[in-house]
BATI-140777 format. One line per 10 residues: number of its first residue (from 1); their letters; for each residue x, y, z of N, C-alpha, C. Coordinates in steps of 0.2 Angstrom, whole numbers, plus 5000, padded with zeros to 4 digits. Example, Ala and Ser with C-alpha at 12.3 -4.5 7.8 and 13.67 -1.06 7.14 Angstrom:
! residues 2
1> as> 5066/4972/5039/5062/4978/5039/5066/4984/5039; 5064/4989/5035/5068/4995/5036/5064/5000/5039
END
This chain:
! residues 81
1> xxxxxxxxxx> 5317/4941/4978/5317/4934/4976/5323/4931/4980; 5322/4924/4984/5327/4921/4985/5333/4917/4979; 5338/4913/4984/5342/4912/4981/5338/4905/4977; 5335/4902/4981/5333/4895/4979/5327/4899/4973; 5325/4902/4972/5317/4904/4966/5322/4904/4962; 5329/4909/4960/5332/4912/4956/5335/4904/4952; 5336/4900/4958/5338/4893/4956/5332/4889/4950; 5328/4890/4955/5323/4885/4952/5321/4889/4942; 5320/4894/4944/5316/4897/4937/5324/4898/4932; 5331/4897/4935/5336/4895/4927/5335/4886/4928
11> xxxxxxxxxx> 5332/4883/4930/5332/4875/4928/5323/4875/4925; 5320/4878/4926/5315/4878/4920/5316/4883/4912; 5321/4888/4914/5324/4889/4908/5327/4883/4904; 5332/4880/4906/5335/4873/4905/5330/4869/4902; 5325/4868/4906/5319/4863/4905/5318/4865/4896; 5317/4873/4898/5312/4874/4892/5317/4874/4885; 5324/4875/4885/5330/4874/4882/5329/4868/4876; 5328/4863/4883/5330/4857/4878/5324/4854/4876; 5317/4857/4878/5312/4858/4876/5310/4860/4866; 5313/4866/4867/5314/4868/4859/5320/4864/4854
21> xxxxxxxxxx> 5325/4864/4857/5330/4858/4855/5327/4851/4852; 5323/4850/4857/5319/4844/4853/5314/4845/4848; 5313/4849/4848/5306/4852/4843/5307/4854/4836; 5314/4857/4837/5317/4863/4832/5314/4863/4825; 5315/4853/4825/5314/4852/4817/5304/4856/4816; 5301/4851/4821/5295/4853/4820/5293/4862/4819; 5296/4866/4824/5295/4873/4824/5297/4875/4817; 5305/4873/4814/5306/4876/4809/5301/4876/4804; 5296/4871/4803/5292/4870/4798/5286/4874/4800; 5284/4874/4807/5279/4876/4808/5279/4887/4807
31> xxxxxxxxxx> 5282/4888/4811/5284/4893/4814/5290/4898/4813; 5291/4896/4804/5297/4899/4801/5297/4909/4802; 5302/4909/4803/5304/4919/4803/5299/4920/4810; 5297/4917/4814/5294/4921/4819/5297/4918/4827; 5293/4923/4830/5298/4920/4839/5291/4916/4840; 5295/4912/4849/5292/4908/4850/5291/4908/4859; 5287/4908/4861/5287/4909/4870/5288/4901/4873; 5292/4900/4876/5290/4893/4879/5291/4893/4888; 5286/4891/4891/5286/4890/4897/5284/4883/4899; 5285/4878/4908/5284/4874/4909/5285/4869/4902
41> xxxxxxxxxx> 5290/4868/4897/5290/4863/4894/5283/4863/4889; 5281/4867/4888/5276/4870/4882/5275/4878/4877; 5274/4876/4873/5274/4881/4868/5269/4887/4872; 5269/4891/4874/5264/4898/4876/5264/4903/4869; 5267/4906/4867/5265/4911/4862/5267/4910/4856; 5267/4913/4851/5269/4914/4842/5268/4921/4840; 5273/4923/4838/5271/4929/4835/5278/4931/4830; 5275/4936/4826/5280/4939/4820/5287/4944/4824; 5285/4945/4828/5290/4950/4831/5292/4949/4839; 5297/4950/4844/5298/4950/4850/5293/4954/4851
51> xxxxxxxxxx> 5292/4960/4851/5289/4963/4854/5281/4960/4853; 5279/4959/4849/5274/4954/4848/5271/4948/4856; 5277/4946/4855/5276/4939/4858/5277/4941/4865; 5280/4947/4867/5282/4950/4876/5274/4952/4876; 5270/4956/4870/5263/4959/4872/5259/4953/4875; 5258/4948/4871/5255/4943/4870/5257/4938/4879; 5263/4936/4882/5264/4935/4885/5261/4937/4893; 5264/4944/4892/5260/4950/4898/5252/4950/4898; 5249/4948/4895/5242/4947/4891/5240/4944/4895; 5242/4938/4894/5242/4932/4899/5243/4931/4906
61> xxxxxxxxxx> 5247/4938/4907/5249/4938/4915/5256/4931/4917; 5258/4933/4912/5265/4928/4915/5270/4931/4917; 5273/4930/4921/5280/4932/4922/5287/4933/4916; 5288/4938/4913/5292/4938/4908/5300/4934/4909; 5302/4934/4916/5308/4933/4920/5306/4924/4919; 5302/4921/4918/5299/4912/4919/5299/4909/4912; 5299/4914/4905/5297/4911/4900/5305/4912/4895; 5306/4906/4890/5310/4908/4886/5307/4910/4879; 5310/4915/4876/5309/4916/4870/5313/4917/4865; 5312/4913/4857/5316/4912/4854/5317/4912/4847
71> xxxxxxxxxx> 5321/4916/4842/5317/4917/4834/5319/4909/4831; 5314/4908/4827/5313/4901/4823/5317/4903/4816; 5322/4902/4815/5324/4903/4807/5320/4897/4803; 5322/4900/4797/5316/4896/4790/5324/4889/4789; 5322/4885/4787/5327/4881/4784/5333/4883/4780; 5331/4890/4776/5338/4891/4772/5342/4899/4777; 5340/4901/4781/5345/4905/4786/5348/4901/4788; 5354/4904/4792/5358/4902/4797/5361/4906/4801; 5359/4905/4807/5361/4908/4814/5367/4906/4817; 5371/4913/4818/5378/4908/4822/5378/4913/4828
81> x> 5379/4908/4835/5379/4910/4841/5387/4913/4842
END
């Protein structure tokens, strides 16, 4: 992989970043206690468990290294980075 691919594919991490940033509220509601796959600025996968949602993804034939994945807490947890 070049230096420019490795570029490009963390500004679509970025992309898909503020992708779910925007969404979060709708996901929490949607998609409480479960992960979430996002690629190109779209939802790709859902599922109950990471490992779940890496099956589902490779399924697909995507690239694991091109997709962000992310756990949705329900309204009453709180996650601290």
């Amino acid at each position: 992989m070049t230096e420019q691919q490795i570029i490009n594919e963390f500004k679509g991490l970025d992309v898909d970043s503020n992708f779910i940033s925007r969404k979060i509220g709708e996901f929490c509601q949607r998609y409480p206690k479960q992960f979430i796959a996002v690629k190109d600025d779209k939802l790709i996968v859902v599922g109950k468990s990471f490992e779940e949602v890496l099956s589902k993804v490779k399924e697909k034939g995507i690239n694991l290294s091109s997709v962000l994945i992310e756990y949705i807490p329900d309204k009453e947890e709180i996650i601290l980075y």
